[in-house]
C-alpha positions in Angstrom: -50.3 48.2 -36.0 -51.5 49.1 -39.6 -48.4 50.8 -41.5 -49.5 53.7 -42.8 -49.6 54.9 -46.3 -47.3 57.6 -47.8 -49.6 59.9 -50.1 -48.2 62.2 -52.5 -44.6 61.3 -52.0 -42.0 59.4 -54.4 -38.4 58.3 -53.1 -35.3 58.1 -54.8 -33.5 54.4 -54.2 -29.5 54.6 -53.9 -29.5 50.8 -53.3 -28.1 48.2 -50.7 -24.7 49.3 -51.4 -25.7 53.4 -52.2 -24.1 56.0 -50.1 -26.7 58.0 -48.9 -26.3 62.0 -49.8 -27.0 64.8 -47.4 -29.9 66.8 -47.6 -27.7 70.2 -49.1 -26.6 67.4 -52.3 -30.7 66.2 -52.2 -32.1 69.5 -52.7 -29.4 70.3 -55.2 -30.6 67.6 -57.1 -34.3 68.4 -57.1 -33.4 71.8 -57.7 -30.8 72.2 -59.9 -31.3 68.3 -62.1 -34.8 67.6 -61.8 -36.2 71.3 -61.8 -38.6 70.6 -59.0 -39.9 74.0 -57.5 -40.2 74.6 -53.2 -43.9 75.6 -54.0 -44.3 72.1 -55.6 -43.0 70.3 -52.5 -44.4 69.8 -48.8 -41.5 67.9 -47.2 -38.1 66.1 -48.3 -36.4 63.8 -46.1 -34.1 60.8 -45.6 -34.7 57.2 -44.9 -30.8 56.1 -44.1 -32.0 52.3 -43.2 -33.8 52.1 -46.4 -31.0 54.1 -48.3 -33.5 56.5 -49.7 -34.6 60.0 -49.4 -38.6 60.5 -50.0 -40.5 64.2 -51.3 -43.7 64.6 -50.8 -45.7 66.9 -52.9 -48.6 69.4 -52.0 -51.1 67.5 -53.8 -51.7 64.3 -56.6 -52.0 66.7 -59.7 -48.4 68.0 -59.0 -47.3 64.3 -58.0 -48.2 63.7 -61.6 -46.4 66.4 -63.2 -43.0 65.7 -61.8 -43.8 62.1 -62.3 -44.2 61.8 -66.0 -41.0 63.9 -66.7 -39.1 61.4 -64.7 -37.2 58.8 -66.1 -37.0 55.2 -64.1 -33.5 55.8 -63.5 -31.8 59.3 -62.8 -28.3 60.5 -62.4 -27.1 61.7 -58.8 -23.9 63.8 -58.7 -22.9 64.3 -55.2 -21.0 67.4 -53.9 -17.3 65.3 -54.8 -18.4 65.2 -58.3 -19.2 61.2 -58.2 -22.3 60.1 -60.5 -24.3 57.4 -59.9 -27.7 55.9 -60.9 -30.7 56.3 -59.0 -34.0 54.4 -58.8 -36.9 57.0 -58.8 -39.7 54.9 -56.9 -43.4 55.4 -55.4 -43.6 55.5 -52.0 -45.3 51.6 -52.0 -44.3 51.2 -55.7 -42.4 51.2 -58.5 -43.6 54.2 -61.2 -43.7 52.1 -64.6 -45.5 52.9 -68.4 -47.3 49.7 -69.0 -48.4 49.5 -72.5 -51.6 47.3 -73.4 -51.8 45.6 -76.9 -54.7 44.3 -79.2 -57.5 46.3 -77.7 -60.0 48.0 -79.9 -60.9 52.1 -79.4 -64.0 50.3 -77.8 -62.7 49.5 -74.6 -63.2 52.7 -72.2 -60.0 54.1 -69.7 -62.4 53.0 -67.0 -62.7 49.6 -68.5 -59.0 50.0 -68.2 -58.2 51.4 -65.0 -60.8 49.1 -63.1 -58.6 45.8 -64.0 -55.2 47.5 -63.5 -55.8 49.3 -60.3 -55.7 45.9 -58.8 -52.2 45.7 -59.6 -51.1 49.5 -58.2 -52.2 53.2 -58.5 -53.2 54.2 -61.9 -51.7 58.2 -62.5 -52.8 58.4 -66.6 -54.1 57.2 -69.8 -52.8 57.1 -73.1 -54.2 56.2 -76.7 -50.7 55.6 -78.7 -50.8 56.4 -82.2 -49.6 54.6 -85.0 -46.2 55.2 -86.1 -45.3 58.8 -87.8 -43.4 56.9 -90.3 -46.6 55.6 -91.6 -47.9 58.6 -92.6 -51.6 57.9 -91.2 -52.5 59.9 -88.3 -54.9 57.7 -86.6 -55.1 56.0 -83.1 -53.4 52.3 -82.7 -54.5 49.2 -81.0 -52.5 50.2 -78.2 -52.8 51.7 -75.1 -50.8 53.2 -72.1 -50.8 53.2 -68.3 -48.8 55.5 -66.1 -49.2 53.7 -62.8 -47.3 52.9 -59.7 -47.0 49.0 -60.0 -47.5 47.2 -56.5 -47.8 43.7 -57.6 -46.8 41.7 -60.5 -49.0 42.3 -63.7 -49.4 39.3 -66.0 -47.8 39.2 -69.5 -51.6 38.9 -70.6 -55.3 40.2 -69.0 -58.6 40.1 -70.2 -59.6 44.3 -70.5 -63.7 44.7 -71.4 -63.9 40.8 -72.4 -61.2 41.3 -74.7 -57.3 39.7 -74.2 -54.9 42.3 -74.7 -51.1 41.5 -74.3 -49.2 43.1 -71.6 -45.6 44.7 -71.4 -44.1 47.0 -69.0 -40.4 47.0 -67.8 -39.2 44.1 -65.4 -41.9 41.8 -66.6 -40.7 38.7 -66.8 -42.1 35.4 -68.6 -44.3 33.1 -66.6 -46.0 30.1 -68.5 -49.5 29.6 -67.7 -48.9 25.6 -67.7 -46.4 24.9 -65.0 -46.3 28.7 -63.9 -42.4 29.0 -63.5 -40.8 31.9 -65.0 -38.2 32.2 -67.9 -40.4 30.5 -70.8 -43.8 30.6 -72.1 -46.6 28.2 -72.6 -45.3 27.2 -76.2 -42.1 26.6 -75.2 -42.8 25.0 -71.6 -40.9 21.4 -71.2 -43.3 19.9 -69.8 -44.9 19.5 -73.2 -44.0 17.1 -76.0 -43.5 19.4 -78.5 -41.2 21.8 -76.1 -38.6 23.2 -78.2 -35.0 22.6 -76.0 -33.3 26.4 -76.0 -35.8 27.9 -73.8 -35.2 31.4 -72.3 -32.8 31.6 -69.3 -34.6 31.5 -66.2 -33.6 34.7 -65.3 -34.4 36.7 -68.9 -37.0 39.5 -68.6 -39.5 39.7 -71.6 -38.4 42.6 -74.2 -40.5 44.7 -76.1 -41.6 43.9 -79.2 -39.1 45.7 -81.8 -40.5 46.2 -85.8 -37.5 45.6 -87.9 -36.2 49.2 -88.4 -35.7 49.3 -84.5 -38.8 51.5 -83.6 -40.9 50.6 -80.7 -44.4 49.2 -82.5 -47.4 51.3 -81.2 -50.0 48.9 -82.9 -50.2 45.3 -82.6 -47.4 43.0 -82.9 -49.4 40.5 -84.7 -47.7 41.2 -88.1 -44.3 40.3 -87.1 -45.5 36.5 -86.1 -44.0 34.0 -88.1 -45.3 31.4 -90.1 -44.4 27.7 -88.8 -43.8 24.5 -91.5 -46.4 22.1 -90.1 -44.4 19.2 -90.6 -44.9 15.5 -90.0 -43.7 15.5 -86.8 -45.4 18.6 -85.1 -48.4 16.7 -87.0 -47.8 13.8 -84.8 -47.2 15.5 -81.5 -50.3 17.7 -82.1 -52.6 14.5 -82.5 -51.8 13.3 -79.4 -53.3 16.6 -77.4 -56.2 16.3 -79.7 -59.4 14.9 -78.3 -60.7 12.1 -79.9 -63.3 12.9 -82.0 -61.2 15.6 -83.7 -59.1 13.1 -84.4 -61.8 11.1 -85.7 -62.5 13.2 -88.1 -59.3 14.8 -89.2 -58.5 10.8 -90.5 -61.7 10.7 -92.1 -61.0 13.6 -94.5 -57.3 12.5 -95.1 -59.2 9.3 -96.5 -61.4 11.3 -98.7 
């Protein structure tokens, strides 16, 4: 029998080892924490196996309301005065800002939405700006996507025939060479030129920081660092080279 799809609705997550509240302390939460109106809501109730209690709106356009003044993560204070950490999820999902680097103003939201919506349910759009520190209002290179993720999104995709670089919170590092998470392609042993402190297995991909601590809205590509190419990384490099490259790489080292 086909399961059938929640609409509308978004579930708060106490965990394997959560105590579930009762429904007096769950609408006291809505009501009182998150500020979420009885004419915003069609139905609240628990899910005790799944340690969860679900709200379902009146329609999509108030699902989106409530959704982007949620944080991933809210406190729960329960009638004893105990506060713990809930996870505020989709009903099939997990709600998530995924930001999008290095694509030009040319690429539409459609261009957008038509690649990520095979990866969840796109709720909204952004065009980031670049930094108010910078004094220049103008748009950045970067874009963002409130979306309820279903299934893993690469760290990279190619948007409008363009790569852009993906980052959203829980992704995790996955080398495209062996495909095992916890380092990337440069850094993958099964190379020769593999460097030997790769990342733990287990270490999620952060998001790129500039160096006064702000979170970049434009491209990263100015805080790459330049690499000595040395004899040795000379050496290993020749040997992934096809052969007429190397051909003629020697010949101009002779003239």
């Amino acid at each position: 029998m086909e399961r059938t799809q929640k609409k509308n609705t978004i579930g708060f997550e106490f965990g394997r080892d959560g105590v579930m509240p009762t429904l007096k302390e769950a609408i006291s939460f809505l009501v009182n924490d998150l500020k979420i109106k009885d004419t915003e809501v069609h139905s609240v109730y628990l899910d005790l196996t799944g340690k969860t209690f679900f709200v379902k709106f009146i329609d999509e356009t108030t699902l989106k309301e409530v959704t982007l003044r949620l944080k991933e993560t809210e406190p729960f204070k329960y009638a004893n005065g105990k506060v713990v950490q809930v996870r505020v999820a989709a009903a099939d999902g997990f709600f998530r800002y995924v930001r999008l680097f290095n694509l030009p103003p040319e690429v539409t939201d459609s261009d957008i939405t038509k690649v990520m919506a095979k990866y969840g349910t796109v709720r909204q759009m952004i065009r980031e700006k670049l930094p108010l520190e910078l004094g220049f209002d103008a748009f950045s290179g970067t874009r963002g996507v409130h979306m309820e993720v279903k299934t893993e999104i690469p760290p990279s995709l190619f948007i409008g025939h363009y790569k852009c670089r993906i980052f959203y919170d829980g992704l995790r590092n996955r080398c495209f060479v062996c495909r095992q998470e916890g380092h990337v392609k440069a850094a993958c042993p099964s190379k020769a030129w593999a460097s030997r402190g790769t990342v733990p297995l287990n270490a999620a991909v952060e998001d790129p920081i500039v160096p006064n601590g702000t979170v970049p809205s434009i491209e990263d590509s100015n805080f790459l660092k330049e690499i000595a190419f040395d004899r040795e990384i000379g050496y290993a490099l020749s040997r992934e080279l096809p052969a007429w490259i190397r051909i003629t790489v020697h010949c101009r080292r002779r003239q």
